[in-house]
Structures are given as C-alpha cells and as structure tokens.
C-alpha positions, 0 to 999 in steps of 0.5 A: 748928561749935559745933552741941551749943551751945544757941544763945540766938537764934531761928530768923530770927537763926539763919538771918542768922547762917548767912548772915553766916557764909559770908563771914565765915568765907571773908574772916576765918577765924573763924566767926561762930557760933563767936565768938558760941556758943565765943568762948574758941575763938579765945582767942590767936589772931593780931590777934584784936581788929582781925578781930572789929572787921572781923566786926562792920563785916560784921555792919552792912554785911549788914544795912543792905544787908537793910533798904535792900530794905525801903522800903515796909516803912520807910514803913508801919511809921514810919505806924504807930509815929507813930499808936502814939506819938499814943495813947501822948500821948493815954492817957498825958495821961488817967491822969495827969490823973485819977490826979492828982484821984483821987490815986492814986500814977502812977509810972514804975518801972524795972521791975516784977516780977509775981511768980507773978499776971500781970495781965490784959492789955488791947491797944488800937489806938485812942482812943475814948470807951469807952476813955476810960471804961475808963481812969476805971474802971482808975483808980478801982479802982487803989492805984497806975498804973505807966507801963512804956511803952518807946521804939523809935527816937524813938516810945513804946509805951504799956503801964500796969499799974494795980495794985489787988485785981485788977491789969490791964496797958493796951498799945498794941498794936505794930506789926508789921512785918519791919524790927523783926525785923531790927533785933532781930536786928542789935542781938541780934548786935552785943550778943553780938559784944560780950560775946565780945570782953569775955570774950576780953579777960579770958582 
C-alpha cells in the first residue's frame, strides 16, 4: 500500500476507495489505491489490460449500487436543479437582453483567469425584482459580462462575472446534495483508472 503517497482526493473518495479495494483486491489481485497512487507498480504484470478493465467495471458496479439507496435523495436534488436551470433562463435572458441595448460585450469564454483580485461573489436562489435591479446595475458598471455557467447532467448553473473597475461574480447558487458527491467521486475515479492505463501503456 502506497500509504507516503499524497492521495489527490478527498477523504469521502478515500473512504470508497477503501471500500472498493477490499473486493478488488480479493478478486484481482491488484489493489485499487495502488493502481491509482503507483500504477508503474503493476508495469508487466500478466493480462494486465483485461484486470483494470474488470476493476473499473467494479468500480461502476459499486457505485450504481450506492446510488440506487438514494432514491429520495434522486428526486430532491433533480427538483432543485430544475429550479436552478429556471433561474439560470431567467438571468441569462435578462443580461443578454440589456448587455444588448447598453451594448456591452456578453461573451462566453473558455475560461477566465482572475489573476491575483478575486471578484466579489453574489449567490443567489431566486429571481426577483430586487435582482432584477442588481442585474441592471452590474450591467451598467460593467466593460464586458462573461457567462461562465457550467452544465451538470442536462441542467446549467448559472455563474456571471461582470468585469469593470470592480469585478463582481453572480452565481446561482447549487444545489446540495449527496449524490453529487457521489457522482464526483465516481467520475474523479474512473478518470485516474484512465490515466493509469495510459501511463501503463507507455512503459
């Protein structure tokens, strides 16, 4: 076990990778942790292609089995990303409407960097007339608006940075919710498992 190896994952990952690790390393004989933190570890070893494939099937398989006990869990959090995408629309349409008249730039970059000055951040969980004033206000202050809202599953949250003498961010604010911790941790998984075999292949 690679236990000196600084592990690029937080402590919930950890704990599935823990939990994974038991059958997996009973079944494979390779060691998930391992694979992940060392993968040069296995570098000859026998059928190896074909056992991370089976590791990574058992990767899915535990954590379908995880998310199908979260039912309710399923439901809330599709509500709330359904009222986040609503606002999303709702903001979204407004800026680009009034950034329009008052013809200010509204882009849709790739990425933003902020430099050293991080823009004062505004969450928001609702669409209202007071919001709707702010947004004016942002607008009119502002020498350019980026849209840097970002997509989960087939919802988008919204995220604004309007950029001026002083920089502010409008967010919807997201959802909570222990699904997405899951999924992030699945994805964060199956994306190292990838990166090993790739770093495999090449020695």
């Amino acid at each position: 076990m690679p236990d000196d190896v600084q592990p690029p994952w937080d402590d919930q990952t950890d704990s599935f990778i823990r939990d994974i690790d038991t059958s997996v390393t009973a079944k494979r004989n390779i060691s998930l942790r391992t694979l992940l933190l060392e993968p040069q570890k296995y570098a000859g070893t026998a059928n190896l292609t074909a056992t991370i494939k089976e590791v990574k099937l058992d990767v899915d398989a535990y954590f379908t089995e995880l998310l199908s006990n979260l039912a309710q869990e399923e439901q809330e959090l599709t509500s709330d990303m359904e009222k986040a995408d609503s606002i999303y629309t709702q903001v979204n349409q407004t800026i680009n409407n009034r950034a329009g008249i008052g013809r200010v730039p509204f882009l849709k970059p790739q990425d933003v960097d902020f430099g050293s000055t991080n823009p004062e951040t505004i969450y928001i969980g609702q669409y209202s007339g007071q919001l709707d004033a702010l947004i004016t206000k942002l607008i009119n202050t502002s020498t350019y608006i980026c849209d840097l809202s970002t997509t989960y599953r087939k919802y988008t949250i919204g995220n604004w940075l309007f950029s001026g003498s002083r920089s502010f961010v409008l967010a919807v604010q997201a959802p909570e919710s222990p699904v997405i911790s899951i999924e992030n941790a699945r994805d964060q998984i199956n994306t190292l498992i990838e990166e090993a075999s790739i770093r495999l292949a090449s020695i």
